[in-house]
C-alpha positions as CSV (number, residue, x, y, z in Angstrom):
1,X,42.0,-11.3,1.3
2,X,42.0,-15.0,2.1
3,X,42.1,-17.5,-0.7
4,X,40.3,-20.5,0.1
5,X,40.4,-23.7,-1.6
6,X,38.3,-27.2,-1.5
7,X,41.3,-28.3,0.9
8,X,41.6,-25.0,2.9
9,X,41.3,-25.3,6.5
10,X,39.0,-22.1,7.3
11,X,36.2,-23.7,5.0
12,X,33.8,-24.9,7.5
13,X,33.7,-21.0,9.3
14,X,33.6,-19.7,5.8
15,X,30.6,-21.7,5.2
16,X,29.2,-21.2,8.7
17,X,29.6,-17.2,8.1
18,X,27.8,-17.8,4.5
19,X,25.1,-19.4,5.7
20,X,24.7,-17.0,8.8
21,X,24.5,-14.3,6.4
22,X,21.9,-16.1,3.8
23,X,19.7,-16.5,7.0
24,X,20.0,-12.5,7.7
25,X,19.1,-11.6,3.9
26,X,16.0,-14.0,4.3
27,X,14.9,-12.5,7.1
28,X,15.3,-9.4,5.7
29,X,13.4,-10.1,2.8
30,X,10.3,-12.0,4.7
31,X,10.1,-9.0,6.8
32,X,10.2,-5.9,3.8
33,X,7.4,-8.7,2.0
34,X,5.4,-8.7,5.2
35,X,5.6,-4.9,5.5
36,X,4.9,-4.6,1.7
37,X,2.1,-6.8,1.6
38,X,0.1,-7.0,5.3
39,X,0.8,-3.5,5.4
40,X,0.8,-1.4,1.9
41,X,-0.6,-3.2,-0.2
42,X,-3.4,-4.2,1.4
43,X,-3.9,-0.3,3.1
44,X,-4.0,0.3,-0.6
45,X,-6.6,-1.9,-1.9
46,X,-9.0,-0.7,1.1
47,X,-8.7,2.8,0.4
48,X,-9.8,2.2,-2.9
49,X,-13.0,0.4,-2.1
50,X,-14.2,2.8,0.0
51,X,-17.6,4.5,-1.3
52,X,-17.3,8.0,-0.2
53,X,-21.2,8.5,-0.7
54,X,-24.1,6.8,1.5
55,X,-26.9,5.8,-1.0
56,X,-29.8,4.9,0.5
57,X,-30.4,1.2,-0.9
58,X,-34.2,0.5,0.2
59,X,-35.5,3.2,-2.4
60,X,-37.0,5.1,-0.1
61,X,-36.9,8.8,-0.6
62,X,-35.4,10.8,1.8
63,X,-35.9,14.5,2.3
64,X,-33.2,16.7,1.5
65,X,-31.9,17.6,5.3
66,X,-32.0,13.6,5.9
67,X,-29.9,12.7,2.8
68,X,-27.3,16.1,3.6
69,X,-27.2,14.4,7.4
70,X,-26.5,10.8,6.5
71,X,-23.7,12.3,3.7
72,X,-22.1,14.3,6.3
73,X,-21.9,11.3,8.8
74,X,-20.4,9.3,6.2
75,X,-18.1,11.3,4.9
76,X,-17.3,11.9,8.1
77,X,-16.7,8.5,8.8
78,X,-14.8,7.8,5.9
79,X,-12.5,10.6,6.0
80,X,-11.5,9.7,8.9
81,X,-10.9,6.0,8.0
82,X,-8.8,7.3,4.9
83,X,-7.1,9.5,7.4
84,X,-5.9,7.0,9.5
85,X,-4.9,4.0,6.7
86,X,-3.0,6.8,4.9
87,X,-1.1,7.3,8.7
88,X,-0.6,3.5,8.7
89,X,1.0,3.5,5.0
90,X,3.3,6.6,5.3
91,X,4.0,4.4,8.7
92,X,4.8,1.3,7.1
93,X,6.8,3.0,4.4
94,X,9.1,4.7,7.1
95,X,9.3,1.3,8.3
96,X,10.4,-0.3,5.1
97,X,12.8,2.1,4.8
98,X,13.8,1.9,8.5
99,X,14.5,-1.6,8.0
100,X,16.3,-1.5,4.5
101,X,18.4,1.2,5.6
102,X,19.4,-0.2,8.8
103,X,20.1,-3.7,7.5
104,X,23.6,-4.5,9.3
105,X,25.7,-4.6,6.6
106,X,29.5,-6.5,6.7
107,X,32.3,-4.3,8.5
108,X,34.0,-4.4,5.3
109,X,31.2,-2.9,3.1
110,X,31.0,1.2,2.7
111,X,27.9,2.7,3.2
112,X,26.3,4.2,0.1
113,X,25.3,7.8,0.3
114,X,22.8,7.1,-2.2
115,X,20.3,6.2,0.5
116,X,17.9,9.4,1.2
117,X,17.5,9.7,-2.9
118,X,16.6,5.7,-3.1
119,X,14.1,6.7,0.0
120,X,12.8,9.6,-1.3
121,X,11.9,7.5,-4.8
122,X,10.3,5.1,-2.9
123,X,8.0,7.4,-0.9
124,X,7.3,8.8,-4.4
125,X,6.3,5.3,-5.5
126,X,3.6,4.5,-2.5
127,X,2.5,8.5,-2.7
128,X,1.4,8.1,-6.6
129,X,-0.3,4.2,-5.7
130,X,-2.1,6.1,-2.8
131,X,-2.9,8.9,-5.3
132,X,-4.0,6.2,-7.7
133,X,-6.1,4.3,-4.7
134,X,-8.2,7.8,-3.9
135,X,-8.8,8.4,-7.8
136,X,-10.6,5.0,-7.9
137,X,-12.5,5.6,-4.6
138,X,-13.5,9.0,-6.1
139,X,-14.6,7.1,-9.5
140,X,-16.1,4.1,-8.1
141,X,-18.3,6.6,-5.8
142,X,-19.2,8.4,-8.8
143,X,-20.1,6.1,-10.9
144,X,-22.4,4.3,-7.8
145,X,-24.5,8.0,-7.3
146,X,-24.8,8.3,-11.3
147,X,-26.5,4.8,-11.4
148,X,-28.1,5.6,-8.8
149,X,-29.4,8.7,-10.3
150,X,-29.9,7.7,-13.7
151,X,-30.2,4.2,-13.5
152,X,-28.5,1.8,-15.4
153,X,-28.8,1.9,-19.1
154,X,-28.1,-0.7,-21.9
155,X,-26.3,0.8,-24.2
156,X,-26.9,-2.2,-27.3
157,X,-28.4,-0.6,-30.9
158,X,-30.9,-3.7,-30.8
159,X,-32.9,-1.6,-28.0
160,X,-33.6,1.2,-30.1
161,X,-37.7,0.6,-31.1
């Protein structure tokens, strides 16, 4: 250990080394924001938009064959979309972790051991939101084919004749 003082004469490399390191943690942290955001997050919010059912919006009706056709073309084409943003998250996770755990810490700083637990919490985390995005794409894509079906209803008492 070195004790430095206002007066010490290894202050300016002390500082230098301080600031050097301040620069590393910010870039750190833009990049795991950039991977978290640009991403995750916005993987996330995608998957659960996606309508999973093709209603036809011109109110035409379409035979049975033709509807079953245009479903299995979109579902199709939406499965594989889901297919290939869930591959970019579980990417991007692998990458957050990648980066966190291969930060280059000071030579005087153990590594913790507690690293694969941390990593296995956080694909926990990002498994349950993807979970959580799917559930909504299944409910939004639900609720579209029952108004759809049944129209929308007002629900008020001052509709009752």
């Amino acid at each position: 250990m070195v004790t430095l003082t206002w007066t010490s004469m290894n202050i300016d490399g002390f500082l230098q080394n301080f600031q050097q390191s301040l620069n590393k943690l910010e870039q750190l942290i833009l990049t795991i924001n950039d991977i978290i955001e640009n991403r995750i997050e916005n993987n996330l919010k995608l998957i659960s938009k996606v309508i999973l059912v093709k209603l036809p919006d011109d109110g035409k009706p379409l035979s049975l064959d033709a509807f079953v056709e245009d479903q299995h073309k979109h579902i199709q084409a939406q499965a594989e979309l889901l297919m290939s943003k869930n591959i970019e998250i579980e990417r991007a996770v692998d990458d957050l972790l990648a980066c966190v755990m291969n930060y280059p810490l000071d030579p005087h700083i153990h590594k913790v051991d507690v690293i694969p637990k941390a990593a296995k919490t956080i694909k926990g985390y990002y498994f349950w939101y993807l979970y959580q995005a799917l559930l909504n794409s299944t409910q939004n894509s639900l609720n579209a084919m029952k108004n759809r079906v049944c129209g929308k209803r007002s629900t008020g008492i001052n509709n009752i004749n």
